[in-house]
Backbone as a printed PyTorch tensor [residue, N CA C, xyz], in Angstrom:
tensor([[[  0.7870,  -1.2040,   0.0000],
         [  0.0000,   0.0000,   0.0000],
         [  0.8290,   1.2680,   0.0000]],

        [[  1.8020,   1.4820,   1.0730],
         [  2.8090,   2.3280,   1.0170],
         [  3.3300,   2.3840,  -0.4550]],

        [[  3.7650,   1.7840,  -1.3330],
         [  4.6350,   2.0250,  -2.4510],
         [  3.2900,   2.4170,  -3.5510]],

        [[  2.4280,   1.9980,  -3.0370],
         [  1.3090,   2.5670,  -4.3410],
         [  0.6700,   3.9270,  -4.3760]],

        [[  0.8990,   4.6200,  -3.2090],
         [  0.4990,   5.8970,  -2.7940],
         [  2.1450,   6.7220,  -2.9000]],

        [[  3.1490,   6.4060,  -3.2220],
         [  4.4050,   6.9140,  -3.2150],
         [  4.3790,   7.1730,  -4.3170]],

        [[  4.1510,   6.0340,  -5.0800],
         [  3.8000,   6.2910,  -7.1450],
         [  3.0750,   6.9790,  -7.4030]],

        [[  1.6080,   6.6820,  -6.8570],
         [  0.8470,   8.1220,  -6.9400],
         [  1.1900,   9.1790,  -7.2690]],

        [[  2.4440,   9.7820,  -6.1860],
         [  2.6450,  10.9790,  -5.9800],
         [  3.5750,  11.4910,  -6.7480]],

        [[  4.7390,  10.2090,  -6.9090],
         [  5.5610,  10.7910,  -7.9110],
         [  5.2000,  11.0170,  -9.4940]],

        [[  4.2660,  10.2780,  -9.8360],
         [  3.3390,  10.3360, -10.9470],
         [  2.9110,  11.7990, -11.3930]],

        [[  1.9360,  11.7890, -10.5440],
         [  1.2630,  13.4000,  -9.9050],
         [  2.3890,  14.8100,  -9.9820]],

        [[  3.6590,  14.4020,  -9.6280],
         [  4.3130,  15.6900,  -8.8670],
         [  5.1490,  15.6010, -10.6740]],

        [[  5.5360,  14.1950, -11.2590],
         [  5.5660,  14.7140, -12.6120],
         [  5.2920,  15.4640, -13.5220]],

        [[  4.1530,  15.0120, -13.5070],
         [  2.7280,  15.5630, -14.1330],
         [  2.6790,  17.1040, -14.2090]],

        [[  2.6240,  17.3710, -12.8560],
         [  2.6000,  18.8760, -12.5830],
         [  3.9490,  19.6120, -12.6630]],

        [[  5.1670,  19.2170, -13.2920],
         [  6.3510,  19.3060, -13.4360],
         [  6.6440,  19.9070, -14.7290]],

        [[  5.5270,  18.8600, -15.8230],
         [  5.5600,  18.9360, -16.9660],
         [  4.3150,  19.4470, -17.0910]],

        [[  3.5080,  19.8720, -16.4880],
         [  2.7010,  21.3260, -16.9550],
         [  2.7380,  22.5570, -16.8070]],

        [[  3.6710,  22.8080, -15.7920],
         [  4.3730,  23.7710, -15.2280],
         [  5.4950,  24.1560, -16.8150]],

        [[  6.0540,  23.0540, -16.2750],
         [  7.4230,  23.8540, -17.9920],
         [  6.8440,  23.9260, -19.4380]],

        [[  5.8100,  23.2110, -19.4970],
         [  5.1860,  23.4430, -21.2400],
         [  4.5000,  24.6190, -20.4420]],

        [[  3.6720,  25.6210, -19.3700],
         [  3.0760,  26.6810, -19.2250],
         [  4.4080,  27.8640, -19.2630]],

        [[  5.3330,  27.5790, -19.0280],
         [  6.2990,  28.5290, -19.0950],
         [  7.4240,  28.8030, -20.3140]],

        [[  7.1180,  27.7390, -20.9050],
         [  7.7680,  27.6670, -22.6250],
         [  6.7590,  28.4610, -23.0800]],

        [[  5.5260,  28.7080, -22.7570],
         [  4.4200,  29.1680, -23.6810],
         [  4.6290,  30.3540, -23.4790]],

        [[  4.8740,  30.7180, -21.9270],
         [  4.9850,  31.9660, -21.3130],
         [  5.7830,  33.2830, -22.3340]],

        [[  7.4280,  32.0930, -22.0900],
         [  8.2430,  32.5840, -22.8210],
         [  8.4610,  33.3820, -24.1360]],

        [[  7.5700,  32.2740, -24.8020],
         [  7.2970,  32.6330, -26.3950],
         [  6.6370,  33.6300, -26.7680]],

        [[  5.7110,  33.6360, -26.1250],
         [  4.2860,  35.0450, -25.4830],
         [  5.0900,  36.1160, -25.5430]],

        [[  6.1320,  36.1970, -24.6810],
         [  7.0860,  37.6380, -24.1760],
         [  7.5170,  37.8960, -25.6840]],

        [[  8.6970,  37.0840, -25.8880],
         [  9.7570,  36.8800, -26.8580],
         [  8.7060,  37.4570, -28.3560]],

        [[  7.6520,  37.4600, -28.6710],
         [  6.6190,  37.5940, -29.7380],
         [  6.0010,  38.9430, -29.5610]],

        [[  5.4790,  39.3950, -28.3400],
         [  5.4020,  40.9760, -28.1330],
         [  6.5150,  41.6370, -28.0400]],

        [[  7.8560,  40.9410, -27.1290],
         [  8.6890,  42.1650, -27.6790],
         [  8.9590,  42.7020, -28.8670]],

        [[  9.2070,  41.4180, -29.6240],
         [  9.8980,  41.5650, -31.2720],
         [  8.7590,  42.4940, -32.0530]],

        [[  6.9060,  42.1590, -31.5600],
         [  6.3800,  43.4140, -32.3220],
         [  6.1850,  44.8430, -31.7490]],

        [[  6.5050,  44.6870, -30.4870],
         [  7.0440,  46.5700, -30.2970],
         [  8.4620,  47.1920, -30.7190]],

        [[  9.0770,  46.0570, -30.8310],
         [ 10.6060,  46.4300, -31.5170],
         [ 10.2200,  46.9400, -32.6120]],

        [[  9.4370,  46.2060, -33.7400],
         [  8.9700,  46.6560, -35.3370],
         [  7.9800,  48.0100, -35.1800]],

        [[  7.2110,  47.9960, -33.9760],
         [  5.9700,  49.3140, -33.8340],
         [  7.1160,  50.0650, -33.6290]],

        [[  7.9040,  50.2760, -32.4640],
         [  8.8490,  51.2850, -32.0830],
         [  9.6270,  51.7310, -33.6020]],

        [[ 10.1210,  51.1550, -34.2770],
         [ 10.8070,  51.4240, -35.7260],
         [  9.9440,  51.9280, -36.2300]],

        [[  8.6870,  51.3740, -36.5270],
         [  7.9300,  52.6060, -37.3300],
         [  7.7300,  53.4990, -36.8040]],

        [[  7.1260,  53.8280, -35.7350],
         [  6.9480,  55.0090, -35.3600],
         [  8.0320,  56.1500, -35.1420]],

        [[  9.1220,  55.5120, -34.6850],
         [ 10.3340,  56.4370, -35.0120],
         [ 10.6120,  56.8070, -36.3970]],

        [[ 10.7510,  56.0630, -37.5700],
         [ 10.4610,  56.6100, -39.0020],
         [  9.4440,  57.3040, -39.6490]],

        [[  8.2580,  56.9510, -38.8300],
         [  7.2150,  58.3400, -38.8470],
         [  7.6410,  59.7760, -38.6300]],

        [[  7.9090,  59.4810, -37.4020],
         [  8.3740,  60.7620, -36.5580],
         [  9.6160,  61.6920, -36.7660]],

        [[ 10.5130,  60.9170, -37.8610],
         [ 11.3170,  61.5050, -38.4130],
         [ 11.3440,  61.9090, -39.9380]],

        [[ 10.0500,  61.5520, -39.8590],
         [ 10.4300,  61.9290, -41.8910],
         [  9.2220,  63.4400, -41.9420]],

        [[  9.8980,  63.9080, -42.1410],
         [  9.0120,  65.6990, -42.0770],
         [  9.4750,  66.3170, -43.5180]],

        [[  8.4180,  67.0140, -44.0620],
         [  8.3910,  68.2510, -44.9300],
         [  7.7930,  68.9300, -45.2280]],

        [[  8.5720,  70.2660, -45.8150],
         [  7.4490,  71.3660, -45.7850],
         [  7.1320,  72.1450, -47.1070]],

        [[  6.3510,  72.2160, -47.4450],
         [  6.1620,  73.1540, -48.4830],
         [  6.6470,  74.9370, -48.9240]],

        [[  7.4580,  75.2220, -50.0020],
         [  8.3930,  76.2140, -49.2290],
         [  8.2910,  77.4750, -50.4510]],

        [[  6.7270,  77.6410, -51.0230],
         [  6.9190,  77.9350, -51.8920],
         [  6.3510,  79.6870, -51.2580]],

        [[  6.3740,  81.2200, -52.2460],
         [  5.7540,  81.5780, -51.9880],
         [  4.5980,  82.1330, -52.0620]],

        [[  3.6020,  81.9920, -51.1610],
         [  2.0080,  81.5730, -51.8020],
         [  1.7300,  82.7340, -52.1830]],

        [[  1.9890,  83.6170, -52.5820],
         [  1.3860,  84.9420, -53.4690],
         [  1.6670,  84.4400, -55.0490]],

        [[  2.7880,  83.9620, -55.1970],
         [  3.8070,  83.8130, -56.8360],
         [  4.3240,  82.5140, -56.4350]],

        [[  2.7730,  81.6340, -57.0930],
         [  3.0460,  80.4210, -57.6790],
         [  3.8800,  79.9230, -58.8330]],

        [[  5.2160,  79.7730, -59.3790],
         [  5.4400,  79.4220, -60.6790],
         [  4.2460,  78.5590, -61.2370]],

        [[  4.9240,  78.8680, -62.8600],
         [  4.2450,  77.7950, -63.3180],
         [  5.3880,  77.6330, -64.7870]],

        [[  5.0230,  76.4950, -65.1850],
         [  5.7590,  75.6170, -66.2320],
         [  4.6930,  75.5050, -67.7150]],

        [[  5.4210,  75.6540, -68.8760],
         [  4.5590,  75.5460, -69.6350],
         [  5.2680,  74.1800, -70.4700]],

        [[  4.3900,  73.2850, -71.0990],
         [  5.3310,  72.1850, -72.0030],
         [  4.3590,  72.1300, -72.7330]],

        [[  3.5000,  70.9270, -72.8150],
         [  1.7580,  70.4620, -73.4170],
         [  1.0390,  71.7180, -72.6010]],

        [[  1.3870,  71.6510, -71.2920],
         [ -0.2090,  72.8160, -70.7090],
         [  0.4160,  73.2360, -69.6810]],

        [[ -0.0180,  74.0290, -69.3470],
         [  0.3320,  74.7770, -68.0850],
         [  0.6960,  73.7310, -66.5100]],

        [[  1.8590,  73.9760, -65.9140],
         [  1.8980,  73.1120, -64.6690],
         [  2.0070,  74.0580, -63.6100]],

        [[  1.2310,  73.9510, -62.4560],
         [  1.8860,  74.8520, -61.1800],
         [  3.2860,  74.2960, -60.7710]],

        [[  4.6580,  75.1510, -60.2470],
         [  5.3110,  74.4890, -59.4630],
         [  5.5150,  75.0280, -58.0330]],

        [[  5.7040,  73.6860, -57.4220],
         [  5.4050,  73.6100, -55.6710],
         [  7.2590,  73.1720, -55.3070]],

        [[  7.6010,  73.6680, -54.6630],
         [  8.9770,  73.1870, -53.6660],
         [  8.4920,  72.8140, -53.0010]],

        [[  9.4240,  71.2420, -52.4770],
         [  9.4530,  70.3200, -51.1460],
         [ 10.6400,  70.4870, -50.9010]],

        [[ 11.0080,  71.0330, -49.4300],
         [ 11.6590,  70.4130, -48.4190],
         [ 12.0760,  69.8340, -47.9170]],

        [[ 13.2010,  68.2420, -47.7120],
         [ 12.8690,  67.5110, -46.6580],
         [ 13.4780,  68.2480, -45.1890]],

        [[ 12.5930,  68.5060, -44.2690],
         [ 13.0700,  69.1110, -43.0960],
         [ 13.2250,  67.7780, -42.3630]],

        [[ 12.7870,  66.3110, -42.2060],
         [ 13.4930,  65.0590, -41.1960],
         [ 14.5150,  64.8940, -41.5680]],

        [[ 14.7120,  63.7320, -40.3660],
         [ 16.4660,  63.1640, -40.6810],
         [ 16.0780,  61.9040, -41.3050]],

        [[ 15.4110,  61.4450, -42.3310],
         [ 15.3130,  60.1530, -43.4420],
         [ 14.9860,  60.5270, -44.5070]],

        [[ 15.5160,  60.0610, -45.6330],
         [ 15.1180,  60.5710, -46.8580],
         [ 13.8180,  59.3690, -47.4390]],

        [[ 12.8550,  59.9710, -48.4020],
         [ 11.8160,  58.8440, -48.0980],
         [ 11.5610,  59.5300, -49.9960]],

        [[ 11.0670,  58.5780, -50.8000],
         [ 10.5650,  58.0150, -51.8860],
         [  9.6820,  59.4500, -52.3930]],

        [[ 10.3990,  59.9260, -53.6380],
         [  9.4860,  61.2150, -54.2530],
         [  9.1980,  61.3310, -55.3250]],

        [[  8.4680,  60.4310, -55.8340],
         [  7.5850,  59.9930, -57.3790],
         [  6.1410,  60.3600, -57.2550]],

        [[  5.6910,  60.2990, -58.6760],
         [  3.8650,  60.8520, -58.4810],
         [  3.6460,  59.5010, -57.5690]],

        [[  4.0050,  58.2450, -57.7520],
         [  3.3980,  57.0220, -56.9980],
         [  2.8860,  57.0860, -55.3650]],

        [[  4.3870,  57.4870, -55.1230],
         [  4.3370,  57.9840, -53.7130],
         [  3.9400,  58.9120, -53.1860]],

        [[  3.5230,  60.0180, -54.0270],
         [  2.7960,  60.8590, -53.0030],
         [  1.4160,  61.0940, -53.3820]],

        [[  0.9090,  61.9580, -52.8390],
         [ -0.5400,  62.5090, -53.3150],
         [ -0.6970,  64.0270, -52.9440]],

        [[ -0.9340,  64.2220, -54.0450],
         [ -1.2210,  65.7330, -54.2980],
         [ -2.9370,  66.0840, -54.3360]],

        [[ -3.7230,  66.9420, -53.2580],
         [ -5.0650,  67.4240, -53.0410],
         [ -4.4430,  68.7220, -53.3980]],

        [[ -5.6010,  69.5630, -54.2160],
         [ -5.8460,  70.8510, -54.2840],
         [ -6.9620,  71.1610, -54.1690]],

        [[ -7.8710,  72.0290, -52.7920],
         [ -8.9810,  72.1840, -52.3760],
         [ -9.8230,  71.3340, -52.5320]],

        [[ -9.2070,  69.9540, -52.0340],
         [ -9.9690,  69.0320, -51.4270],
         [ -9.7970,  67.6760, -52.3410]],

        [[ -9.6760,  67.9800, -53.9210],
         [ -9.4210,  67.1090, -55.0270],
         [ -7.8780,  66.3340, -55.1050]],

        [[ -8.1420,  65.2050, -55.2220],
         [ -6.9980,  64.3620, -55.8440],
         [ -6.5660,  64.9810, -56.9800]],

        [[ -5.2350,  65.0940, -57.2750],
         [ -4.4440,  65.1420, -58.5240],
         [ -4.2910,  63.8150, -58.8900]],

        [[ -4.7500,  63.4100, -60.1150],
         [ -4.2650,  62.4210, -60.8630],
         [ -3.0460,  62.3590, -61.2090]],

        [[ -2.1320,  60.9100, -60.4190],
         [ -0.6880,  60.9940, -60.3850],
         [ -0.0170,  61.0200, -62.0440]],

        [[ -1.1940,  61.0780, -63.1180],
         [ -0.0730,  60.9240, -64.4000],
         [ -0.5800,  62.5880, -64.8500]],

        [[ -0.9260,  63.6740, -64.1560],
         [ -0.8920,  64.8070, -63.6350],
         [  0.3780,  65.5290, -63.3130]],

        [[  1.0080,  64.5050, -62.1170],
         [  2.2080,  65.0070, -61.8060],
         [  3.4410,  64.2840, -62.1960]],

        [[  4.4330,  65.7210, -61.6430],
         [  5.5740,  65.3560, -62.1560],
         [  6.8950,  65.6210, -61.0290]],

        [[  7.7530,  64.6640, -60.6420],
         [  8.2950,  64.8620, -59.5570],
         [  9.7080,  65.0940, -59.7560]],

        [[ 10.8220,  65.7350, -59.0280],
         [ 12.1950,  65.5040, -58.9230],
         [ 12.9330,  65.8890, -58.0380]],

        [[ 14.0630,  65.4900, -57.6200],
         [ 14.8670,  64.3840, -57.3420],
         [ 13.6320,  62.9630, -57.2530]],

        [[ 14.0220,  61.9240, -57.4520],
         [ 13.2210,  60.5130, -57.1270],
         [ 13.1390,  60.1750, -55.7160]],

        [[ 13.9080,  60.3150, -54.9370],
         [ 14.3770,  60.8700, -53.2290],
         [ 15.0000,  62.2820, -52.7350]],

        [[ 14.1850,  61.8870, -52.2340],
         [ 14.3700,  63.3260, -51.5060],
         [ 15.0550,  62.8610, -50.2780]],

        [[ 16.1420,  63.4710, -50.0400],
         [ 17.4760,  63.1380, -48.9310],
         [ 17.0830,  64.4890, -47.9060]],

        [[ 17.4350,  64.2000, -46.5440],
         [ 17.0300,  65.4410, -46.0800],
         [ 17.9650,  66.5070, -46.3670]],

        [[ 16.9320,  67.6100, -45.8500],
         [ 18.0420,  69.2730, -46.3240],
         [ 17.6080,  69.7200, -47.6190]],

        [[ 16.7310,  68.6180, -48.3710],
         [ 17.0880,  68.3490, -50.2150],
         [ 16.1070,  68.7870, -50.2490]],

        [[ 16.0730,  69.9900, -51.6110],
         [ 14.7820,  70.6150, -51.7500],
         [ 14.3590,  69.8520, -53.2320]],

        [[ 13.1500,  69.3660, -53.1060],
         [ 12.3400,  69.1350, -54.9630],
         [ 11.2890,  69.7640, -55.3880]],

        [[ 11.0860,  69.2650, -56.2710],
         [  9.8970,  70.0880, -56.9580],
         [  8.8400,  69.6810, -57.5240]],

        [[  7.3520,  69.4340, -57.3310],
         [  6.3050,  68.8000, -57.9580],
         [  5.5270,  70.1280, -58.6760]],

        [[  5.0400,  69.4010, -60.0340],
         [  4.5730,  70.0010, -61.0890],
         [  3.3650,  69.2150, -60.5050]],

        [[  2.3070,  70.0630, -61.2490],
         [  0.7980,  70.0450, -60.9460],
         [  0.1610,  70.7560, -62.0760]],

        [[ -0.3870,  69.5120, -62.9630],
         [ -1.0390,  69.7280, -63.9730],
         [ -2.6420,  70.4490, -63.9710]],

        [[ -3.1390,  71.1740, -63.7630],
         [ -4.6270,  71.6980, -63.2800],
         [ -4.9430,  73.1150, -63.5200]],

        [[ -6.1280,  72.9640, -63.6280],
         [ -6.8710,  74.6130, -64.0660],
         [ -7.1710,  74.6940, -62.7840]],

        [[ -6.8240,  76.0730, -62.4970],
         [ -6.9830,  77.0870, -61.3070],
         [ -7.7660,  78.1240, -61.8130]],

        [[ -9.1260,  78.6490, -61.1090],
         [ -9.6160,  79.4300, -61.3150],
         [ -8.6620,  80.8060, -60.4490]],

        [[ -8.7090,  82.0480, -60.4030],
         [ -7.9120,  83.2280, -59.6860],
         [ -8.0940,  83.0520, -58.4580]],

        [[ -8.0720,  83.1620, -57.1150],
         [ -7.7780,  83.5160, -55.9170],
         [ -7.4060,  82.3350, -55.1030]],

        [[ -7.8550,  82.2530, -53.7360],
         [ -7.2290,  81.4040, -52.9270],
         [ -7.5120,  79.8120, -52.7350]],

        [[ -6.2250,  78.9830, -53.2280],
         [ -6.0640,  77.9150, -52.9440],
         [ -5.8020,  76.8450, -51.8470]],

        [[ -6.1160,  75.4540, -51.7300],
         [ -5.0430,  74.8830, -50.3880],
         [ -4.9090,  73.6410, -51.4280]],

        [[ -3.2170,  73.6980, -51.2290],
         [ -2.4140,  72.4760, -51.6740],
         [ -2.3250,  71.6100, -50.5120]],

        [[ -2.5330,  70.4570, -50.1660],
         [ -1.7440,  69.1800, -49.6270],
         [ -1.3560,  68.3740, -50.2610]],

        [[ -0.1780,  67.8280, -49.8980],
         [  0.9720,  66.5460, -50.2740],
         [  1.0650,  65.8340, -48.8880]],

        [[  0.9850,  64.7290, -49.4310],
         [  0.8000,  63.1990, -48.5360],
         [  1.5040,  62.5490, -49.1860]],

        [[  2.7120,  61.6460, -47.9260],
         [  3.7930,  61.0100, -48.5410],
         [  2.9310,  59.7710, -48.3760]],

        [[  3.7740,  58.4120, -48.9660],
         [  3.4020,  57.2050, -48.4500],
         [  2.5940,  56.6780, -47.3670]],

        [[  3.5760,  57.2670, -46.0610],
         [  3.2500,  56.5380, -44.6470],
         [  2.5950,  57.9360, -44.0460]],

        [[  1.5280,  58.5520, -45.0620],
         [  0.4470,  59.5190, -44.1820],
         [  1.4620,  61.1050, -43.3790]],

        [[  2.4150,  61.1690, -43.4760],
         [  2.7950,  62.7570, -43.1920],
         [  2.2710,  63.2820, -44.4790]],

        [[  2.0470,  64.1010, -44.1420],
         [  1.6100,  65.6670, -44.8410],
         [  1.8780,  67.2720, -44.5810]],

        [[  1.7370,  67.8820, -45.8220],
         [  1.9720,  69.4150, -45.1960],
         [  1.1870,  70.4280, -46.2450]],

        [[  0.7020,  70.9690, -46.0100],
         [ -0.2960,  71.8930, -46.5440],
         [ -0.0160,  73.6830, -46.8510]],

        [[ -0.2330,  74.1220, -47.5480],
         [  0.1890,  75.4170, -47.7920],
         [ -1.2670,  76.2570, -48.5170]],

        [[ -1.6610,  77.3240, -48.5760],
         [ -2.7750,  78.2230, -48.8750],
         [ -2.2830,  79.0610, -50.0170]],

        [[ -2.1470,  79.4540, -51.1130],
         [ -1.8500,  80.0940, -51.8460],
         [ -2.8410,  80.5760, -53.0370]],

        [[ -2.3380,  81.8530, -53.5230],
         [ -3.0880,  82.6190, -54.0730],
         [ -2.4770,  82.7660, -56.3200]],

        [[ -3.5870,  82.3240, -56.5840],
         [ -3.6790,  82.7490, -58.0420],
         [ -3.9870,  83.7410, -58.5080]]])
């Protein structure tokens, strides 16, 4: 009787040995899986937070470009410390509220490095007085400017 209640226990105290360490392998993995995705959130959001620009034109005396038709031109800025992707693809150009159709625009440098100023052409009829331009990069920064025709 004694040795069958001893097995019991060592049985038992197994048991709970090996549910204990598969609950703490799980544990582990749990941690090890949220850190690694605040490591990737923390990276983006720091590359958010560093990619800035501004529109630098001045809004009384819009250039404009003539080739096929008339283009407005707009200066970009990069004021962050990352240089980030500057094609019609990548950005988006609103003028009082409207999408520019990206085969509309026309972009240069292809990156914009910071410090680096470019330039987007904007194919569109403007009636005379006051405008609002926004440009939206990829990952949602933007910067907006009011200017006058």
């Amino acid at each position: 009787m004694g040795f069958g209640e001893c097995a019991a226990h060592i049985i038992l105290f197994i048991a709970v040995v090996i549910v204990a360490s598969s609950l703490s392998v799980m544990m582990a993995t749990t941690v090890q899986k949220i850190s690694v995705g605040m490591e990737q959130q923390g990276n983006r959001v720091q590359k958010l937070l560093t990619t800035d620009f501004e529109i630098i034109n001045d809004p009384t005396n819009i250039p404009t470009k003539t080739t096929v038709s008339t283009a407005y031109v707009f200066y970009v800025k990069n004021t962050g410390t990352n240089s980030f992707p500057f094609t019609n693809r990548s950005i988006t150009v609103l003028i009082d509220g409207n999408v520019i159709p990206s085969a509309n625009i026309t972009t240069s440098p292809s990156l914009l490095n910071p410090g680096q100023t470019g330039e987007v052409d904007v194919v569109t009829t403007l009636t005379a007085g006051y405008h609002t331009i926004k440009i939206v990069l990829y990952n949602g920064v933007s910067s907006s400017l009011v200017f006058r025709i």
